[in-house]
C-alpha positions as CSV (number, residue, x, y, z in Angstrom):
1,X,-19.4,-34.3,6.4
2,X,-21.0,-30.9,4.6
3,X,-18.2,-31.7,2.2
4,X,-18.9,-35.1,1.4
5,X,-22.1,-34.8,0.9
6,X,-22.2,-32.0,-1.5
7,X,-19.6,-33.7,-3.6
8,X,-21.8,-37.3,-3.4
9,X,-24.8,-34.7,-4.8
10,X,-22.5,-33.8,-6.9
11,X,-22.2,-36.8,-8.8
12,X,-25.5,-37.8,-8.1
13,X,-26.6,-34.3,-10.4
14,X,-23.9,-35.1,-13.2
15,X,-25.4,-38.7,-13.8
16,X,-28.3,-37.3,-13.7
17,X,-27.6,-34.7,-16.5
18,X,-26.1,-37.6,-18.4
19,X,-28.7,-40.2,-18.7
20,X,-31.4,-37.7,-19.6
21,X,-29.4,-35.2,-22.3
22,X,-31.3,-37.6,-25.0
23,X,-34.8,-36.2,-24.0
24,X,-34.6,-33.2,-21.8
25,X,-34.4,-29.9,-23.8
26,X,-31.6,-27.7,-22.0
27,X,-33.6,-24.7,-22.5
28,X,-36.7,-25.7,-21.4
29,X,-36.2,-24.0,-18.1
30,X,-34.7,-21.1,-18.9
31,X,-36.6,-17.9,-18.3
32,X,-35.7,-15.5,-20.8
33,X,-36.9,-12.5,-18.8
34,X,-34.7,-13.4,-15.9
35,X,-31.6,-11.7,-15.4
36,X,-28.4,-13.8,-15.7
37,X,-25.7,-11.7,-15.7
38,X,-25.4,-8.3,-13.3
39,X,-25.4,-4.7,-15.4
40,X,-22.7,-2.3,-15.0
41,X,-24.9,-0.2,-13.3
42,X,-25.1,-3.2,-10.1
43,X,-21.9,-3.9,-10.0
44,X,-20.4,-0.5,-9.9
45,X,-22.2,0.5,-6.4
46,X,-21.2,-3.2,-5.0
47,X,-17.8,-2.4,-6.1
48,X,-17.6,1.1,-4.5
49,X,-19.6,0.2,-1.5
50,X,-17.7,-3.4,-0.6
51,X,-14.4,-1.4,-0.9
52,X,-15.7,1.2,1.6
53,X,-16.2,-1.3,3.9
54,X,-13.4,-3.3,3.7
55,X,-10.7,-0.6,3.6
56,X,-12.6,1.5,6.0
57,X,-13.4,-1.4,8.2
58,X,-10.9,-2.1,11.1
59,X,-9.0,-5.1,9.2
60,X,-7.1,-2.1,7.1
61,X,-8.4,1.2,8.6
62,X,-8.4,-0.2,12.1
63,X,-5.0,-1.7,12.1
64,X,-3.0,0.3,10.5
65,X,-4.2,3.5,12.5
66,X,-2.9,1.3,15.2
67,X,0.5,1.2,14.4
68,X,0.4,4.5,13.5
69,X,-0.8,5.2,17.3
70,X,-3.9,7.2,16.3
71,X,-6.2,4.5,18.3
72,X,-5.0,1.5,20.8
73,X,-6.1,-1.8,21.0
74,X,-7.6,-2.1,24.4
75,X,-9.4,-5.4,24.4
76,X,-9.4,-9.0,22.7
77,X,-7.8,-9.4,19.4
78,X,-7.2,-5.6,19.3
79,X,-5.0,-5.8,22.3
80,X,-2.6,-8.6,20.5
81,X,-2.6,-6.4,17.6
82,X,-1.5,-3.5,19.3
83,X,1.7,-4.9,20.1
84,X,2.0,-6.2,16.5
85,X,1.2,-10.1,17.3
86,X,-1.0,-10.0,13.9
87,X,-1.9,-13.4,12.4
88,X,-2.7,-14.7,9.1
89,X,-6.0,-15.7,10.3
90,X,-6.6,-12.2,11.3
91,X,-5.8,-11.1,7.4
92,X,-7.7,-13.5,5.7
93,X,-11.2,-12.3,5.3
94,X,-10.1,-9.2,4.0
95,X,-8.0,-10.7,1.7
96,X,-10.5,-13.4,0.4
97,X,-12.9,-9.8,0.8
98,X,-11.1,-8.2,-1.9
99,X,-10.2,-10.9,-4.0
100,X,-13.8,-12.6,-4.4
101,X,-15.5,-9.4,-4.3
102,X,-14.5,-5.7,-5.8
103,X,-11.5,-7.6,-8.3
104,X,-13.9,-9.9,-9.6
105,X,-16.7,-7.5,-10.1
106,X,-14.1,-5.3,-11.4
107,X,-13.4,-7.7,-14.6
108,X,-16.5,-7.7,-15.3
109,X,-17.3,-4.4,-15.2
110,X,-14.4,-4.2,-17.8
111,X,-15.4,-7.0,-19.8
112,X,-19.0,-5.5,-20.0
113,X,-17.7,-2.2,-20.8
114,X,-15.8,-3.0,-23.5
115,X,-18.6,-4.9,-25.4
116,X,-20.5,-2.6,-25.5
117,X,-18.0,0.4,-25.9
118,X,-18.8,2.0,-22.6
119,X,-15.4,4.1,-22.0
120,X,-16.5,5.7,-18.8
121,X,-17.1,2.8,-17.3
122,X,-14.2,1.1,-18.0
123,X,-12.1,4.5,-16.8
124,X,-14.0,3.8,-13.6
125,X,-13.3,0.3,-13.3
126,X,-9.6,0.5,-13.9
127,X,-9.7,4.2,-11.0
128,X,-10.9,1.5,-8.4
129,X,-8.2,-1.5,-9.7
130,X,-5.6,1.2,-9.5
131,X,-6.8,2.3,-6.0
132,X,-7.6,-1.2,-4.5
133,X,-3.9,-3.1,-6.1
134,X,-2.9,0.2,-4.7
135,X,-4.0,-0.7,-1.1
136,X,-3.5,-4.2,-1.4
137,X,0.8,-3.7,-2.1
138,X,1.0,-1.3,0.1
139,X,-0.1,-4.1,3.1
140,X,1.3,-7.3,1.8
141,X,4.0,-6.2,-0.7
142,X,3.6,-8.7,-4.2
143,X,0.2,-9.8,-4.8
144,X,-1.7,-12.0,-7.2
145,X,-3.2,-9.3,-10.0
146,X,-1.9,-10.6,-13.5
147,X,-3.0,-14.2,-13.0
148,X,-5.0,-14.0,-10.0
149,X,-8.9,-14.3,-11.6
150,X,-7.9,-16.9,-14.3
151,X,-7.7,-19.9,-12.1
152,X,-6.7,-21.4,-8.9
153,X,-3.8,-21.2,-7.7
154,X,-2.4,-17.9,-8.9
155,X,0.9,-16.6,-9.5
156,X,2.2,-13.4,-8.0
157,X,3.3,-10.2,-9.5
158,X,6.0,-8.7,-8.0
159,X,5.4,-5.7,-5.9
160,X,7.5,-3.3,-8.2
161,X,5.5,-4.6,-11.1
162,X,2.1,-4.0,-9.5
163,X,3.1,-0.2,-9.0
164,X,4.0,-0.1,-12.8
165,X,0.2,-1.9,-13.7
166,X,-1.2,1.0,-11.5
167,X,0.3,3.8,-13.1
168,X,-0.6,2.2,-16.8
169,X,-4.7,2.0,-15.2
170,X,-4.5,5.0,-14.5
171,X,-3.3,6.4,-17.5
172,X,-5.6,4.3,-19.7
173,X,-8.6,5.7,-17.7
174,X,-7.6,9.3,-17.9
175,X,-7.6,8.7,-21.8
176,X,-10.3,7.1,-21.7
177,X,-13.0,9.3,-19.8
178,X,-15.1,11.6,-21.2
179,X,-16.0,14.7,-19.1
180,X,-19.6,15.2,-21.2
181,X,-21.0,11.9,-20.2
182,X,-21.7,9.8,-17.2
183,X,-21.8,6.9,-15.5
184,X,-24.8,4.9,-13.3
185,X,-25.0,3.7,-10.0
186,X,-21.9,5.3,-8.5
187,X,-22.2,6.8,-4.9
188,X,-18.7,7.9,-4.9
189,X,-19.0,10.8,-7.6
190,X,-22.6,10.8,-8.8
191,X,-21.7,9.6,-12.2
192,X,-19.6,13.1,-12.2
193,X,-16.8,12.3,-14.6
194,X,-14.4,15.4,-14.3
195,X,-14.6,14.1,-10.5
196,X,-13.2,11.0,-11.6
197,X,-11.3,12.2,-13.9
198,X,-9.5,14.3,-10.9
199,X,-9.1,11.5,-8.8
200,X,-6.8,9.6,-11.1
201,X,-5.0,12.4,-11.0
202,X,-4.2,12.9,-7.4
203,X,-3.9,8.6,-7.3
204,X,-1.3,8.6,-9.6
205,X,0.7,11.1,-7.7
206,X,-0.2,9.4,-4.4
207,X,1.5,6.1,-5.7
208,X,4.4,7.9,-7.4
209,X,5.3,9.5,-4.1
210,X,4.6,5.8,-2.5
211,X,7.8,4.8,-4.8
212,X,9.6,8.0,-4.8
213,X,12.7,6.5,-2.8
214,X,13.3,3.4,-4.9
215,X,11.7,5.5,-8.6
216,X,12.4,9.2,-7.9
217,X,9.5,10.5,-10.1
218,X,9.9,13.3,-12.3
219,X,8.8,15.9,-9.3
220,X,7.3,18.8,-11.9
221,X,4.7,16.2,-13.2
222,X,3.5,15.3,-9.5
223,X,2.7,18.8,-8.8
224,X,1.2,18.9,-11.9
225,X,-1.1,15.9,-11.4
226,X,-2.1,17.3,-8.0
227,X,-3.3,20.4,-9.7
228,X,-5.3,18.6,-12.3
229,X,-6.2,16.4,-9.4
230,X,-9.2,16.8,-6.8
231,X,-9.6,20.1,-5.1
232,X,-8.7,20.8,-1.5
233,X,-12.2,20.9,-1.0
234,X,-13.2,17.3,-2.9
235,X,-12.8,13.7,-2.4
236,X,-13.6,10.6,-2.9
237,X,-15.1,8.7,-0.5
238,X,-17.8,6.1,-0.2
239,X,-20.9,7.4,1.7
240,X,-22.7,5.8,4.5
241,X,-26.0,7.0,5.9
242,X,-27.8,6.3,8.9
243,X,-29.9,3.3,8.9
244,X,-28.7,0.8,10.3
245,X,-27.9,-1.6,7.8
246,X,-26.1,1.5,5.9
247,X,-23.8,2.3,8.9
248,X,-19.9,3.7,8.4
249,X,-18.3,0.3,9.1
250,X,-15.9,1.6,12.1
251,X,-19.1,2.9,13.9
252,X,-20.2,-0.6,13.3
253,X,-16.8,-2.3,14.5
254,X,-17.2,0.4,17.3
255,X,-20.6,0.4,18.6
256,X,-20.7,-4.3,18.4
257,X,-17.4,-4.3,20.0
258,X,-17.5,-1.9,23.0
259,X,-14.1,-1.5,24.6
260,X,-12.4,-3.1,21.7
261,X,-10.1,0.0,21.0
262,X,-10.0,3.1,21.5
263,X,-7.7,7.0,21.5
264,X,-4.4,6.7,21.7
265,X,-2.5,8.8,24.1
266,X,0.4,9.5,21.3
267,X,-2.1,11.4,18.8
268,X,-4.4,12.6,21.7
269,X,-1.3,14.2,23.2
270,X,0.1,15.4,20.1
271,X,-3.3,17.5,19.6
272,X,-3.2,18.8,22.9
273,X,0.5,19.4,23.2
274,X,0.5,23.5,24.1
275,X,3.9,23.6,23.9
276,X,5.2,23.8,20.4
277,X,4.3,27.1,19.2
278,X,2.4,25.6,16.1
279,X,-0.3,27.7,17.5
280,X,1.2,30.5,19.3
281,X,1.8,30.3,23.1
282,X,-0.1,28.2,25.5
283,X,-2.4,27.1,22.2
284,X,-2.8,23.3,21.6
285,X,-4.1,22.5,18.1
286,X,-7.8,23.6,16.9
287,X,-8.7,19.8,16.3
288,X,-7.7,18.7,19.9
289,X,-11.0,17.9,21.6
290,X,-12.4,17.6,17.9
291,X,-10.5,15.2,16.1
292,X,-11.0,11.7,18.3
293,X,-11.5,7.7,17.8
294,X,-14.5,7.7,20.1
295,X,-16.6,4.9,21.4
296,X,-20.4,3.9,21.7
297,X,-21.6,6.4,23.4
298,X,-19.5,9.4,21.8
299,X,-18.4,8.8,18.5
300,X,-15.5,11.1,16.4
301,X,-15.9,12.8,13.3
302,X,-15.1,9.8,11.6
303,X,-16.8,7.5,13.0
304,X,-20.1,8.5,13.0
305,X,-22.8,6.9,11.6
306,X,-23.0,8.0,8.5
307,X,-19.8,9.1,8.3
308,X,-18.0,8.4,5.1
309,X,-15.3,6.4,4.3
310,X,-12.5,8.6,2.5
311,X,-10.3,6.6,-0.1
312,X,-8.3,9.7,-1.0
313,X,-8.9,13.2,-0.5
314,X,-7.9,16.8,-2.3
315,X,-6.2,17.5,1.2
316,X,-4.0,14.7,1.1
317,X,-3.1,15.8,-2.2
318,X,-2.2,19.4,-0.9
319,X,0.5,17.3,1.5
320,X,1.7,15.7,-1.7
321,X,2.5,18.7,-3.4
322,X,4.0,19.8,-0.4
323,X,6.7,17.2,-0.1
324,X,7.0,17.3,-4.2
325,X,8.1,21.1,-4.1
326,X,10.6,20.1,-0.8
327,X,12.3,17.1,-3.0
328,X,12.5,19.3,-5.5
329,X,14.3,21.8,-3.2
330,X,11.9,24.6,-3.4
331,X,11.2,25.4,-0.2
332,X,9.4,28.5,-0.5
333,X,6.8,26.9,-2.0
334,X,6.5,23.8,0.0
335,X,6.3,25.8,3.1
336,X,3.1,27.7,1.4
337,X,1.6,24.7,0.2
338,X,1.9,23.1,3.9
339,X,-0.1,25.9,5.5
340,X,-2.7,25.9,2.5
341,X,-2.8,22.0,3.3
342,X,-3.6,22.5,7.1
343,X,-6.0,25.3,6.6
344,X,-7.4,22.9,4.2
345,X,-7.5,20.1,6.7
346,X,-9.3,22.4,9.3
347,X,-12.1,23.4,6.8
348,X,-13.2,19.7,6.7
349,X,-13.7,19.6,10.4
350,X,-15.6,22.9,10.2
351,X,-13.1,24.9,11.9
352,X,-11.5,27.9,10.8
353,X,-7.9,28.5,13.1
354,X,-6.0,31.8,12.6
355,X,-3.2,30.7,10.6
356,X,-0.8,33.4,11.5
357,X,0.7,31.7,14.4
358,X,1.1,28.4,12.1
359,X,2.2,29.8,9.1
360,X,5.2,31.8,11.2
361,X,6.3,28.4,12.5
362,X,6.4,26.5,9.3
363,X,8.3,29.6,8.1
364,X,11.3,28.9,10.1
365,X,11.8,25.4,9.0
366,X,14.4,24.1,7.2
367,X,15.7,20.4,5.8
368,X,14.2,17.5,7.5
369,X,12.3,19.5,10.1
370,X,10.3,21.0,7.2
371,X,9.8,17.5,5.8
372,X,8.8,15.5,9.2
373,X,6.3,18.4,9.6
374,X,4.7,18.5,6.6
375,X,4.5,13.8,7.4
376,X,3.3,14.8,10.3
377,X,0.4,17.2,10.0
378,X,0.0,14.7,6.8
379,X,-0.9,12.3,9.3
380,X,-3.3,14.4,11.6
381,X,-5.3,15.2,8.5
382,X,-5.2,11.8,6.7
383,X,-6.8,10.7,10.1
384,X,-7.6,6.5,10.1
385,X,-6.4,6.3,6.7
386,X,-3.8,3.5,5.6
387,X,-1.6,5.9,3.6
388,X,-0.3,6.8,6.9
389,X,1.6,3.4,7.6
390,X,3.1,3.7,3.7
391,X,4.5,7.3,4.8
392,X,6.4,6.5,7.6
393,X,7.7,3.1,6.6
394,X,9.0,5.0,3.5
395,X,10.1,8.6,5.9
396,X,10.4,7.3,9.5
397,X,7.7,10.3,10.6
398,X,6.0,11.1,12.5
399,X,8.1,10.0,15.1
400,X,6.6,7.7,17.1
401,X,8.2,4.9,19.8
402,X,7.0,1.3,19.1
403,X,5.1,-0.4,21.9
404,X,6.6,-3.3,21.5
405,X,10.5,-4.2,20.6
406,X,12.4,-1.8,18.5
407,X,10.4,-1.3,15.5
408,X,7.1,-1.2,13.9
409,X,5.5,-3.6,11.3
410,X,6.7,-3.1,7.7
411,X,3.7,-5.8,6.3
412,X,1.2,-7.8,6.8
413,X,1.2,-11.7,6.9
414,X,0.2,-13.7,3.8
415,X,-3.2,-14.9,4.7
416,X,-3.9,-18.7,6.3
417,X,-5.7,-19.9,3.8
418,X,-3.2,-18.5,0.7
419,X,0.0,-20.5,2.6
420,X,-2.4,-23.8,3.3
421,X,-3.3,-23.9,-0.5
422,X,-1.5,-21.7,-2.9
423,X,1.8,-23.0,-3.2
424,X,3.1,-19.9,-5.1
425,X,2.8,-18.0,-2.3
426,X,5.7,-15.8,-0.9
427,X,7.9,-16.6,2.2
428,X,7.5,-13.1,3.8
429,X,9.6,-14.2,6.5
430,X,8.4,-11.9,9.0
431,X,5.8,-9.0,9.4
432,X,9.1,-6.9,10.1
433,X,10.7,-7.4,6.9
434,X,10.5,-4.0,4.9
435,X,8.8,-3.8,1.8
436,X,10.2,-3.0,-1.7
437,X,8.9,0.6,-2.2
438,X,10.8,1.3,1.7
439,X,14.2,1.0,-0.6
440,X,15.9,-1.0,2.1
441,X,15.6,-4.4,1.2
């Protein structure tokens, strides 16, 4: 009915405009103080902030942690979830999310930028595309991008191809940015543009690890991007404060939906495992007790209320250069980057471990053990971030046993309201089916 009767008004409004173009000036009512297009300097912190929220939020953040058994489902949707029965419905709003929000904003942040010769902002712009096609793959494998804000219905680009577009964003930015200036409106950096020049960095090696076993990358220029990447000690992430209409949106998720979801046994256990001689004897890790989901009344590090949201960090580029020097077979200097990684990961929980013990147990490591350790404390410290899912689907670690069937999800589904009305969409035949950058198709 809401239909029908905005398409009769419809009509109603175009005859109207019609019969009365002969004596009604079309500027008449224009206000030439009002604004009628948003500044760069709007759209970036809409940009920044909407993908905090929506990659932070538990439809990426929330499922994907998970699968990767960091927090359970214990209630509701969450429960289904758990046990992989994900829906299309329950991908569409973050789909539609993205696609009607940061991407379009994103254009015209671009298109802006480049009238009126605005490099920085444009490098910005095309750091957040890379990061958010980024993100977007990595979930549903091809994606609209090429074609996908030019008109309804768009075509897809295949997922290989969208890896290619991110790497050529991200080079175009880094030439483009200009350390001596600045940008507006950015919560992310502060307009700091050796900040963002850093993060392109450590996003194009992130990415050209993601594809490392279909596109070996040269492994010399990934440790080389890591170091002209972000610090162990920086990273960008989208803040939150704490008012309550500025909350981190997993305290949100938490604190509206009590007993949604909460630890999971496998990570819980993992930190409190005493056992294993990371730590010396009869020591579990420094971060159990510290390093938790939470709930209403108790929240984690992460999920406090004004708890960031952290997109990528310097640490998970310290884990990056770590498996870099072991594919390139030096494993002296994997096994030091490793420990420098962890020691990094405890500084941003405040903690300060003796690394003696730790550093004599990564020291007698060799081949795949080395490797699976350096996934899994990868995982520990990229704690509730998606990049955790693209590791093991591409590495098989850390090891962890499926709670339901005989395998975890490789994807998610194409959204409802993409297979009701875009006919180019893919048949992804099941949420099972691996994705391209897995090699195994």
């Amino acid at each position: 009915m809401k239909n029908k009767f905005l398409a009769i008004l419809g009509v109603i409004l175009l005859l109207g405009f019609t019969s009365c173009t002969k004596w009604i000036d079309p500027e008449i009512n224009k206000d030439p103080d009002a604004i009628t297009e948003a500044p760069m300097y709007l759209l970036l912190p809409s940009v920044e902030v909407n993908l905090g929220y929506v990659f932070g939020d538990f439809d990426v953040a929330g499922v994907t942690s998970m699968w990767m058994q960091q927090i359970k489902g214990t209630d509701r949707q969450a429960v289904a979830i758990n046990t992989y029965n994900i829906t299309q419905t329950d991908v569409n709003n973050l789909w539609n999310d993205i696609y009607t929000g940061p991407l379009m904003d994103i254009k015209d942040i671009k298109t802006h930028a480049e009238e009126s010769q605005a490099d920085n902002y444009y490098a910005v712009a095309e750091i957040l595309e890379a990061l958010t096609l980024g993100t977007m793959t990595g979930l549903f494998g091809d994606i609209p991008y090429s074609d996908a804000l030019n008109g309804y219905p768009p075509e897809y680009d295949k997922e290989e191809q969208i890896y290619t577009t991110i790497q050529n964003l991200l080079d175009d930015a880094i030439s483009k940015i200009d350390v001596t200036g600045t940008v507006n409106g950015d919560p992310i950096f502060d307009g700091q543009m050796d900040l963002w020049l850093k993060a392109a960095y450590t996003l194009k090696a992130r990415y050209a690890l993601r594809i490392s076993k279909v596109h070996a990358p040269n492994w010399t220029d990934v440790i080389s991007w890591v170091d002209n990447g972000l610090a162990a000690d920086e990273s960008m992430a989208v803040p939150f404060g704490s008012g309550a209409t500025e909350n981190n949106p997993l305290y949100q998720f938490l604190t509206q939906r009590s007993g949604y979801s909460t630890d999971n046994e496998t990570f819980q256990n993992f930190l409190a495992d005493s056992t294993s001689g990371r730590w010396g004897a009869n020591t579990p890790d420094p971060r159990n007790g510290v390093l938790y989901y939470g709930d209403d009344q108790d929240q984690g590090p992460f999920t406090q209320p004004d708890a960031p949201v952290y997109l990528i960090t310097g640490v998970e580029g310290q884990f990056i250069k770590a498996e870099a020097y072991f594919r390139a077979n030096d494993l002296a200097n994997a096994r030091t980057t490793l420990v420098n990684a962890v020691s990094a990961a405890m500084a941003m929980l405040g903690l300060s471990p003796d690394m003696t013990p730790y550093t004599t147990y990564v020291n007698g490591l060799t081949g795949n053990a080395l490797l699976q350790e350096i996934i899994t404390q990868k995982w520990v410290a990229n704690y509730l971030n998606p990049e955790n899912w693209a590791d093991y689907r591409r590495t098989g670690y850390p090891v962890l046993t499926p709670t339901s069937g005989n395998e975890l999800p490789h994807r998610f589904p194409y959204p409802i309201d993409e297979v009701s009305y875009n006919p180019n969409t893919p048949d992804y035949g099941s949420i099972f089916k691996p994705l391209w950058f897995e090699g195994t198709k």
